[in-house]
C-alpha positions as CSV (number, residue, x, y, z in Angstrom):
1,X,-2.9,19.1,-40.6
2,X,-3.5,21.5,-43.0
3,X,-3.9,24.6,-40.5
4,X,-0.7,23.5,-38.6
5,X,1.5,23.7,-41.8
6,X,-0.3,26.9,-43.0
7,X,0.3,28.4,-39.5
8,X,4.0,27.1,-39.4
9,X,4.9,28.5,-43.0
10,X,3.3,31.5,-41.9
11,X,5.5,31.9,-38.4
12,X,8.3,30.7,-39.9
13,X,7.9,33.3,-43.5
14,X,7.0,36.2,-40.7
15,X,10.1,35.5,-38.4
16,X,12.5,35.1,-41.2
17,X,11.3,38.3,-43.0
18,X,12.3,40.2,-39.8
19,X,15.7,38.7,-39.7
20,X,15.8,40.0,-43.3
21,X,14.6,43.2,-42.3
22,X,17.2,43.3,-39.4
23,X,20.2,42.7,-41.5
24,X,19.9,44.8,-44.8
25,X,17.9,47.8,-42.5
26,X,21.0,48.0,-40.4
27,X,23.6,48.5,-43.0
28,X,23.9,51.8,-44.9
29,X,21.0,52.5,-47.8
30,X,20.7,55.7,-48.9
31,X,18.3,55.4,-50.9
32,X,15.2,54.1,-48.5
33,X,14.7,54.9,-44.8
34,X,14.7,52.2,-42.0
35,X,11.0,52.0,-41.2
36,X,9.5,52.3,-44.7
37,X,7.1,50.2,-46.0
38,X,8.6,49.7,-49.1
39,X,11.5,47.8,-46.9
40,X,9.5,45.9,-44.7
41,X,7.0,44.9,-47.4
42,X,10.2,43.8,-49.5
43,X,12.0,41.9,-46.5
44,X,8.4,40.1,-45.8
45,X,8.1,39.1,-49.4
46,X,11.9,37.5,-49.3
47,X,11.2,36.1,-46.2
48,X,8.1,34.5,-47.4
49,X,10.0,33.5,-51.0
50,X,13.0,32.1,-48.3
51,X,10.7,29.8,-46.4
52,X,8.5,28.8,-49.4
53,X,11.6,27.3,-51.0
54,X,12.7,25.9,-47.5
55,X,9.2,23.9,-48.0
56,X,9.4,23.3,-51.4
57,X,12.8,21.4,-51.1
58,X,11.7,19.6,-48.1
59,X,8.6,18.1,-49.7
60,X,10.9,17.5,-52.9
61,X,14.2,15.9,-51.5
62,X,11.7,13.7,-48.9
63,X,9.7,12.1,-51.8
């Protein structure tokens, strides 16, 4: 059980991080390219921080 929800957070954090990535690398940013890895590295963290609350208020509004 424990695998399953680690591998679904982790999908779930990955897939959302690129959506993240998708919309703010599209718009104009002058200040850091499109494929940097500052930007992905900072999409994949909000990503991550996205679907951890996403969990966090699941488990909490359930109980």
């Amino acid at each position: 059980m424990f695998v399953m929800m680690f591998l679904a957070f982790g999908f779930i954090s990955y897939f959302m991080g690129m959506m993240i990535h998708s919309a703010w690398m599209y718009e104009d940013h002058p200040k850091m390219k499109r494929n940097s890895r500052g930007a992905w590295i900072l999409c994949m963290v909000a990503g991550t921080g996205v679907t951890g609350w996403l969990f966090a208020y699941g488990y909490y509004v359930n109980f």
